[in-house]
N, C-alpha and C positions, 0 to 999 in steps of 0.2 A: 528522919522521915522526910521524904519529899514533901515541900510545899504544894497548895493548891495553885492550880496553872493562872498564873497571872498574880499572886500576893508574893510579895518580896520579903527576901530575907532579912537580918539585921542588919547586913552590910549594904543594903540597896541593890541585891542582885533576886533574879526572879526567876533563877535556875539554868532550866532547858526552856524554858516560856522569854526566855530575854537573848541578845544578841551583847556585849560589852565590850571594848576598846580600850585601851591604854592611852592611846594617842591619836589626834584629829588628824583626818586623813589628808594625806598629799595628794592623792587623784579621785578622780570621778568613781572609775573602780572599787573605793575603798569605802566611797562615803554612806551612810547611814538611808538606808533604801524608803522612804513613805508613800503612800497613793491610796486614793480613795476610788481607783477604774479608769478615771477619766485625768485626774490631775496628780502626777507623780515629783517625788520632790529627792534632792540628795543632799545631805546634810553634812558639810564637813563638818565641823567641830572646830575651828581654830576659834581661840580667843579673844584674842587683841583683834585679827580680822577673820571672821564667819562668812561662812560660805554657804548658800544654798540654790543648787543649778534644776531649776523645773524642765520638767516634761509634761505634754499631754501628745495624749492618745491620737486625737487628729491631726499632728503636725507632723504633717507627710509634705515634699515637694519632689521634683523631677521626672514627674513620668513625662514618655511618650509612648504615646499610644497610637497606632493604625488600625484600618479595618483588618478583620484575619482574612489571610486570603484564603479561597477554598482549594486546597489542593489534595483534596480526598480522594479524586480521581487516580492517587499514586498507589490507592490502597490495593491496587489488584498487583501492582507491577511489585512494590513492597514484599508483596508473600509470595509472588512468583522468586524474587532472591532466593529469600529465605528458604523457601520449599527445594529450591535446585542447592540450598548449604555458601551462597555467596552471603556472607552475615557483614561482610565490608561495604559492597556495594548499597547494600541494603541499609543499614546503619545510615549513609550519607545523602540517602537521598532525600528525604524530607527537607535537610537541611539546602538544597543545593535547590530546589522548588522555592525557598523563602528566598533565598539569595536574589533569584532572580525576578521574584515580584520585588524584589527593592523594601523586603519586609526588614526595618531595623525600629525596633524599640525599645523601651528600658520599661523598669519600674519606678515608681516612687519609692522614695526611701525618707525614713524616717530621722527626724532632725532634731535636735539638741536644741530647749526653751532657753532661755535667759538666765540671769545668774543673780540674784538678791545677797549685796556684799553692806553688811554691818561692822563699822571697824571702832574700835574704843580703845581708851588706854587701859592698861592694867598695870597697875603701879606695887608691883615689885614678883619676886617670884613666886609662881604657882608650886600647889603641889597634889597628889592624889589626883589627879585628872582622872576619867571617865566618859566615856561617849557611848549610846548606847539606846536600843531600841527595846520597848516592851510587845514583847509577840500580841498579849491579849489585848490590849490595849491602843495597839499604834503608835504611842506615844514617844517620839525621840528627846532622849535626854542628854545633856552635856552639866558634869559634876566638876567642882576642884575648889581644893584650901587659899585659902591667902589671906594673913596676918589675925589666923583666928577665926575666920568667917568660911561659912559653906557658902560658895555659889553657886546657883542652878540657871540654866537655857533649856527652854524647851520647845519642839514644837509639833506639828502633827496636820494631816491633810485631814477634814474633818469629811467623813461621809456624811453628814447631816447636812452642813452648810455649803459644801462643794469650794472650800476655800482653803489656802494654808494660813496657817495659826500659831505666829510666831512669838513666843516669849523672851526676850532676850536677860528680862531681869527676875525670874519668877522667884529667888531665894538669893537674899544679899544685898549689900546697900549698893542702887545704882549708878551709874558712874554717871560724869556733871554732865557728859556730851558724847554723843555718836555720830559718826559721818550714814550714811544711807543711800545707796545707790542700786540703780540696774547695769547691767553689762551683757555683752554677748557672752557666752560660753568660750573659754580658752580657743584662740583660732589653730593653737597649734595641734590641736586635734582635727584639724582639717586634712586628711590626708588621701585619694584618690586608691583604688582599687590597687596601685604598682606603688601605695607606700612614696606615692609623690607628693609634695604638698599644692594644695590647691590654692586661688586666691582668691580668698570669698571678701563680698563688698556686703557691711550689715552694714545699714543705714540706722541711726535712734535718733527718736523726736522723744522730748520728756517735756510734759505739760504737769506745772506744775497746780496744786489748790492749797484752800487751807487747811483741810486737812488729810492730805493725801497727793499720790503723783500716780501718773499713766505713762510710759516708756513704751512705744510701738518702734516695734525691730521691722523695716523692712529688707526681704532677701533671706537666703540667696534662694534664685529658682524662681523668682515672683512670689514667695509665699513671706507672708505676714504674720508678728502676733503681737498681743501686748503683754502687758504685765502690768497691774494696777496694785499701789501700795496705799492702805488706810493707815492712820497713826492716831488718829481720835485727837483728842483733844491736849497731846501733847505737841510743846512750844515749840516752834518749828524754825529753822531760816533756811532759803537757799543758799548752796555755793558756789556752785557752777551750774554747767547748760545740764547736768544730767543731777548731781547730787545735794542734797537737804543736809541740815546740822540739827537732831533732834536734844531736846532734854530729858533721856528718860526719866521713871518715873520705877521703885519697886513694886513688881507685880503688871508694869505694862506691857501693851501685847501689837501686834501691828498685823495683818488681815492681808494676803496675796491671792490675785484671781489671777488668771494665765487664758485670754483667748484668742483663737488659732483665726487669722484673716478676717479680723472684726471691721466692721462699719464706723462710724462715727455715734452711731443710735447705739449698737451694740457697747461699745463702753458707756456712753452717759449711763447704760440704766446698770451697766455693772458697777459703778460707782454708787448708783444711787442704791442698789440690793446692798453694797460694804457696808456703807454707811448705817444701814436700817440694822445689822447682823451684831455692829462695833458693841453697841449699849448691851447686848445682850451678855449676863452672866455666866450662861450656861453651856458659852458653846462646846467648852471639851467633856462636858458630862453626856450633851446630845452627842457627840461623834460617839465616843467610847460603849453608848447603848449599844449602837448599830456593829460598831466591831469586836467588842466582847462578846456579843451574842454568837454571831457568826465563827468569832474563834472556838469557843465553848461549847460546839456543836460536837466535834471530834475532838479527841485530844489525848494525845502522849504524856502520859506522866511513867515516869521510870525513877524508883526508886536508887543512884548510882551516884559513882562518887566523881568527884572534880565539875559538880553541875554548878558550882560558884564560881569559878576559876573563868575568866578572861578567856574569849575570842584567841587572845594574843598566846594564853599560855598553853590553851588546848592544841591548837594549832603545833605551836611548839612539839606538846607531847606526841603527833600523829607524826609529825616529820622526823622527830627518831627512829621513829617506828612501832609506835605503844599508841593507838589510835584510841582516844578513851569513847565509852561507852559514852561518856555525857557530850560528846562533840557529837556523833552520828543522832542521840535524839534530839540535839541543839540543831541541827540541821535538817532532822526532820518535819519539826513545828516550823523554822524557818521555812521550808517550799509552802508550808500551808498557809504562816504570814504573807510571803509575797502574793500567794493567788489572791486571797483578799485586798491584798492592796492593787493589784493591778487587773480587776476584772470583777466587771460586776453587774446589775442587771442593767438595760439603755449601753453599757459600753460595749468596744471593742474586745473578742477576748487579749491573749498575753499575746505580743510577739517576741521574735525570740529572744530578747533582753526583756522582757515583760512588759514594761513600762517606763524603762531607764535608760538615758541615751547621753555619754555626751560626747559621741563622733559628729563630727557634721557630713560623713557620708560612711555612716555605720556599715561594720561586712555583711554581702549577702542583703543590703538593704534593710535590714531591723524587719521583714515583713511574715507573713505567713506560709508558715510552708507546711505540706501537708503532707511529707511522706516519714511523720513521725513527730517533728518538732513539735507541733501545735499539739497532735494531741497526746504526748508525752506531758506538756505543760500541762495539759487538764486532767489527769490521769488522778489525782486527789484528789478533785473536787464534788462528784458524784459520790464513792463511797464516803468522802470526810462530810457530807451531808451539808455541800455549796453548791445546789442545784442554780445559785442565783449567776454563778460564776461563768456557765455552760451557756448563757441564754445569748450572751453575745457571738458567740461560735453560730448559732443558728441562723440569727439576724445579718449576719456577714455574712453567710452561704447563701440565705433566702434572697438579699438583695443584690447577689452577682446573677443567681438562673439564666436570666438570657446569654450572659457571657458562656456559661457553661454549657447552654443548646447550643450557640456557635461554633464552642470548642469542637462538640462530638459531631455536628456537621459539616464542618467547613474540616478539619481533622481525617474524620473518619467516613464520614456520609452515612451518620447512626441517629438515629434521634435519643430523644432522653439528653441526658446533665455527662460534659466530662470538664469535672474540675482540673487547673493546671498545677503543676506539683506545686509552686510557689505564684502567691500575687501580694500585691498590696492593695490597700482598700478600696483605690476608687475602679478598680480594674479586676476581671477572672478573664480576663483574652491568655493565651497561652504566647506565651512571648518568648523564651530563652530558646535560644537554634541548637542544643544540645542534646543530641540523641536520648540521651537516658532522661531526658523533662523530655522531648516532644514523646516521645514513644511509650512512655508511662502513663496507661490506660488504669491504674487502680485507684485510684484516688475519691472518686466518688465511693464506692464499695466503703475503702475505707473509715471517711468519713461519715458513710452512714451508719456505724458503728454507734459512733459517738448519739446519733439521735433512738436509737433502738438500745441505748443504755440507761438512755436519761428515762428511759419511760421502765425500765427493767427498776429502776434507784426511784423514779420518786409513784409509778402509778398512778401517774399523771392522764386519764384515759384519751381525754381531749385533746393531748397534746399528742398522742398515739395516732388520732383518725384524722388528724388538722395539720399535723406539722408531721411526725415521723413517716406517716405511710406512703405523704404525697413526695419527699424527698427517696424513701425506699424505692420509689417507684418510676422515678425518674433515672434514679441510676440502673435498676432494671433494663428500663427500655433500652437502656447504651448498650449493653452487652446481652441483651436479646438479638439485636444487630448487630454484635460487632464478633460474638462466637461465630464461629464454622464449624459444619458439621463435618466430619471426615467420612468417608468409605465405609467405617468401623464402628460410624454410628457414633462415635464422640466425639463431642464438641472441642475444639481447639481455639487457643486463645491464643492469638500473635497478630500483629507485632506487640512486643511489650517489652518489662525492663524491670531485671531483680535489682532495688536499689543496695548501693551504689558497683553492683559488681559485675563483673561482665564473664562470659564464660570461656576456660583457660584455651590461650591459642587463637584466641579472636582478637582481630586489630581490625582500624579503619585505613584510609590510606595513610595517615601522618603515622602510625604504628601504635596510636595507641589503644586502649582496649575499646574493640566495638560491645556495646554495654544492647543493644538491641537483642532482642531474643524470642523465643519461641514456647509457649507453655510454662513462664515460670512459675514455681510452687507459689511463691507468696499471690502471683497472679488467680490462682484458680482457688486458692485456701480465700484470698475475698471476694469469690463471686459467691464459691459457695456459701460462708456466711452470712452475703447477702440475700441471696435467694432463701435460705435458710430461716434469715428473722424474716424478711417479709410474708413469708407462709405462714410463720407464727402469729405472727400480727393480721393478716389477712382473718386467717379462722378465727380469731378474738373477737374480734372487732365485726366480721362479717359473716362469720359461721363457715360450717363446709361446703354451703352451696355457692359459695364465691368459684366464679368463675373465671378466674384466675388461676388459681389453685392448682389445678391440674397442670395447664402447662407451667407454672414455675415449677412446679413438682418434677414434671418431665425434663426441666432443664436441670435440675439437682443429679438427676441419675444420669445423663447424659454426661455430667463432669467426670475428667479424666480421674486415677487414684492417686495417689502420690508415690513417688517411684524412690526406691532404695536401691543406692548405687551398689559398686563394686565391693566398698569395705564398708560395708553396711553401715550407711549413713543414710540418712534425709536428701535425697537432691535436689539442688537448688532449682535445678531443670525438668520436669519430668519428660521434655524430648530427649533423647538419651545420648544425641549428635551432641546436644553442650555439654563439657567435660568442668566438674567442679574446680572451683579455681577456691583454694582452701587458705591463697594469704591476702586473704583481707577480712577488716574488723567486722563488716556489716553479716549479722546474720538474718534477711527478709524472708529466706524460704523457712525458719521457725516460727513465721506469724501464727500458724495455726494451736503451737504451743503457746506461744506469746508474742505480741499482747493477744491472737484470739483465746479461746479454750475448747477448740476441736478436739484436740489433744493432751490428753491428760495419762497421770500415773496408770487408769485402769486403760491405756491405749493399748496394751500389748507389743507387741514387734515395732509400730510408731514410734511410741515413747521411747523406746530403745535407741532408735536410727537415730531419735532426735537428739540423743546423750553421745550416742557417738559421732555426730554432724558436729557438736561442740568439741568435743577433742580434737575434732580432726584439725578446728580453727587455733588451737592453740599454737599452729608452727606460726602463726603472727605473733609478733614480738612486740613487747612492750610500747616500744617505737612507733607503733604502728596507731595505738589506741587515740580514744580521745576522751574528756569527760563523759562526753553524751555515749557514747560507748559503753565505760565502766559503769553507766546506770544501768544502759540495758542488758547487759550480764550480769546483774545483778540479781533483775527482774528472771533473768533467763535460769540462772543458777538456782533461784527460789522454786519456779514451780519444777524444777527436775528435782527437787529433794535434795539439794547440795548446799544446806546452809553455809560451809565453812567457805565455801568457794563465793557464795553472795559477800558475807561479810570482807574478804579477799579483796573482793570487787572496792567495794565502798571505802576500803582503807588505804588503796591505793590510791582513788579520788579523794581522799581526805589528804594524802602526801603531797598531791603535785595539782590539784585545779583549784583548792577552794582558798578564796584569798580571806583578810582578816575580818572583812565585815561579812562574811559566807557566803557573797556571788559566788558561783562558781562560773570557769573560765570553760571555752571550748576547748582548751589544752595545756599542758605543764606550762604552770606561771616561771618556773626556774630554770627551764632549759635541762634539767636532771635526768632524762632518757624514759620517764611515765609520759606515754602521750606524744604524738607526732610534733613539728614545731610548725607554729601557724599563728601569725598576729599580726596585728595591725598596729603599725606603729612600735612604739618602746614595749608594749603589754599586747599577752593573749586576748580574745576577744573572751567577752562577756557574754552568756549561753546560760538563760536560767532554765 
């Protein structure tokens, strides 16, 4: 019989509710993922020398940033292209208006914390090793034999106390001495956008006390953090300018804070909060309340076989090709550990590593992007019943707004919110010169999904007439403006952009595909759903004398229908000039299938077009895919009724993205022909 979710079995295994290892990991990749939203940690596991490389949530550097120029004024000449069928010309012009305001900016990207290195001897050979995370619990553990004796490490980001919680000796006799230091993060993960290496200059000052040290990393980019290590009242010397020689102690524990461009004041009092936290008993009972509950809210129990079996050996089993049943629910509780661990109420939500980083100029910047990544990342946490998890999504939207009335002003000369496909936190200016991001007007729509869900999941009403309506309504105003009405009485929606595909026979002048376009499906499938929940939410909230009402209403019926091509497919376009272009992975004109639910089993002829819109993708090859792909054919294969072709999906991402500790990778970690090839450095990127 399956265990209860989170009680272990004889052997110290805790089923599909645990993550397990053979061996301590060689890269960042590999290593044992913890985080309590704000402060994330990775845990190698070596013995003689341990490893663990933090992250937090605010340690962003490198933006720049300009004012946005307004070059909205192009918006007449834009759709005059496009209307005469020139989709080239049209494509390049916004970009070719920045060029010459001299508009060049970047984003912030998200940086790799410090490295807490514990080195000790171990006198003689190990055996049975183990490395290994409790989903319920949080809790990382590192197991192994030696001359008769079990020894345990462990340790855990605590949500309670906001600190990591390191035991190096919790089961075994401890050894007579430990070296103890900070460090930067491996430099040779430093590597530029071309896979060039960079030369980053960190500067470390380590102040040492008596019981405890402070290591402030200055750089690169001007951005700063520390790392503050408590040791209590164990016997301590220095040895050099950075590291200490402790005596441990069995059952001793050591206390790490991590803060991102602190003061001078800002460390004293974090030392002095260590210190007050050290005497305390209780601290992984208080963590464990707060993330056991949260686990134990939803939860996966499958009674199946190999749920004791090793990371290392499941793995094994899928890459023959017998993908066991206890790997895919092992991976399913895993997405639901990580969202707990990296999102939570006051945080940031996930970027697209979540919360784990250790490039020092991570691809794509580590930051948010919102034509799918972010809210694929939160896609569990409202039905798995982590309404807490969602709140940081909000608070990041609500505190860019002016960026986003700029966007749709100075953009389009629209009022209302136009979110930019991707930003990082201290920024919503739209900044990337690339047709398919400037010209991508969905985004708000989009994401107002996510707030007209959270109120659908918790019935929150307050949160419905204070937070969702005023954001529904904002995005509204954008495309109240930014629609045209045609001759015909319906409204048209262009310039826009079906992500990532451009429609067949269209190039820019370099030849490659102009991705700009005219009415696309997935474009008008989220207006309508916008206008859609806001009606709902208006009459709730406001009854039917809202005076509103009407004309959103009249903007619903004004929406075009959705058009089915020649071989009776879904088209990506419903102007009928863009001709389906069927080899590439992204499928965005099925948003109304999925992720919205427009469209469903009782659609009739819809549902159909939408089943054969997926065949017709299948002349993309293997090659072609990526992991984030095989999810969402997963998702796409589920609600068409085609379980065997879901599970298809997921056993292929089980062959070639998901590495030993279950990151999964943006694409085939082996080079084996699942999944395009795309990495940074020696390894695929890291895409949770």
């Amino acid at each position: 019989m399956q265990k209860p979710h989170g009680q272990k079995n004889d052997n110290g295994a805790a089923g599909i509710h645990s993550a397990w290892m053979e061996a301590a990991a060689f890269d960042w990749r590999d290593a044992t993922p913890l985080g309590n939203g704000t402060l994330g940690a990775l845990h190698f596991g070596g013995l003689a020398h341990d490893r663990i490389l933090f992250n937090h949530e605010r340690y962003y550097a490198g933006a720049v940033t300009q004012p946005l120029p307004d070059i909205s004024d192009s918006l007449p000449e834009v759709r005059r292209l496009l209307d005469e069928g020139d989709f080239t010309k049209a494509n390049d012009l916004y970009r070719h208006r920045w060029s010459a305001w001299g508009y060049e900016t970047d984003s912030a990207h998200y940086l790799p914390g410090p490295v807490l290195n514990w080195r000790q001897v171990i006198p003689g050979a190990f055996r049975s090793y183990r490395r290994g995370v409790d989903f319920a619990s949080g809790v990382s553990t590192i197991d192994w034999l030696l001359e008769g004796q079990t020894f345990r490490r462990t340790g855990f980001t605590s949500m309670a106390d906001g600190c990591f919680v390191f035991q190096p000796c919790e089961k075994g006799t401890a050894p007579e001495e430990a070296l103890v230091w900070f460090c930067p993060q491996d430099l040779s993960e430093s590597l530029d956008h071309h896979n060039q290496a960079l030369k980053l200059q960190i500067h470390q000052e380590t102040t040492f006390g008596v019981h405890g040290m402070t290591s402030v990393f200055h750089g690169p980019e001007a951005a700063s953090c520390a790392v503050i290590l408590h040791w209590g009242d164990l016997e301590a010397a220095q040895v050099d300018a950075h590291t200490v020689k402790l005596k441990p102690r069995a059952g001793c524990r050591l206390l790490v804070s991590m803060l991102v461009n602190p003061s001078v004041d800002d460390m004293r009092r974090e030392v002095e909060r260590l210190a007050g936290l050290f005497p305390q008993s209780d601290l992984q009972v208080r963590h464990e309340v707060i993330h056991r509950e949260r686990y134990n809210r939803c939860v996966l129990s499958l009674d199946v076989e190999d749920q004791d079996l090793s990371n290392d050996e499941l793995l094994l089993k899928a890459y023959r090709g017998d993908v066991p049943d206890a790997l895919l629910a092992r991976l399913a509780n895993f997405g639901r550990y990580l969202l707990i661990a990296s999102a939570s109420t006051g945080t940031l939500p996930p970027n697209l590593q979540g919360i784990w980083n250790g490039n020092h100029q991570p691809p794509w910047w580590c930051v948010f992007f919102f034509n799918e990544n972010l809210q694929m990342a939160l896609w569990p946490a409202l039905p798995g019943g982590l309404p807490e998890c969602v709140t940081g999504f909000f608070d990041l939207l609500e505190d860019r707004m002016d960026d986003f009335r700029t966007n749709a002003k100075n953009m389009f000369g629209c009022r209302g919110i136009l979110p930019p496909l991707y930003m990082s936190p201290e920024c919503g200016l739209k900044k990337n010169p690339q047709a398919h991001v400037q010209y991508w007007t969905g985004s708000s729509a989009w994401l107002a999904q996510v707030f007209f869900d959270y109120w659908l999941h918790t019935g929150d009403r307050e949160f419905l007439s204070n937070r969702a309506i005023p954001f529904l309504r904002e995005a509204a105003a954008f495309y109240q403006d930014f629609l045209v009405e045609g001759a015909d009485g319906i409204l048209r929606n262009y310039p826009g952009n079906s992500p990532e595909n451009a429609p067949l026979g269209h190039f820019d002048v370099n030849g490659e595909p102009a991705r700009i376009c005219v009415d696309a499906t997935m474009d008008v499938a989220l207006v309508r759903e916008l206008f859609g929940n806001l009606v709902a939410a208006l009459r709730l909230v406001e009854g039917d004398a809202s005076t509103d009402l009407r004309r959103f209403e009249a903007i619903l019926k004004k929406l075009p229908a959705y058009r089915v091509n020649e071989d009776g497919a879904m088209a990506e376009w419903i102007d009928a000039r863009q001709k389906d272009n069927y080899h590439h992975r992204h499928l965005s004109h099925l948003y109304p299938l999925f992720p919205g639910s427009e469209i469903h089993a009782g659609s009739g002829a819809l549902f159909d077009a939408c089943r054969i819109a997926v065949e017709k993708r299948l002349v993309v090859g293997l090659a072609d895919q990526t992991g984030w792909s095989l999810a969402h054919m997963a998702h796409i294969y589920s609600r068409l009724g085609k379980p065997g072709r879901a599970l298809e999906s997921l056993q292929l991402m089980c062959r070639s993205i998901v590495g030993v500790n279950l990151f999964t990778a943006h694409n085939d970690l082996r080079d084996m022909g699942i999944t395009m090839d795309f990495r940074k450095g020696p390894r695929p990127v890291v895409q949770t």
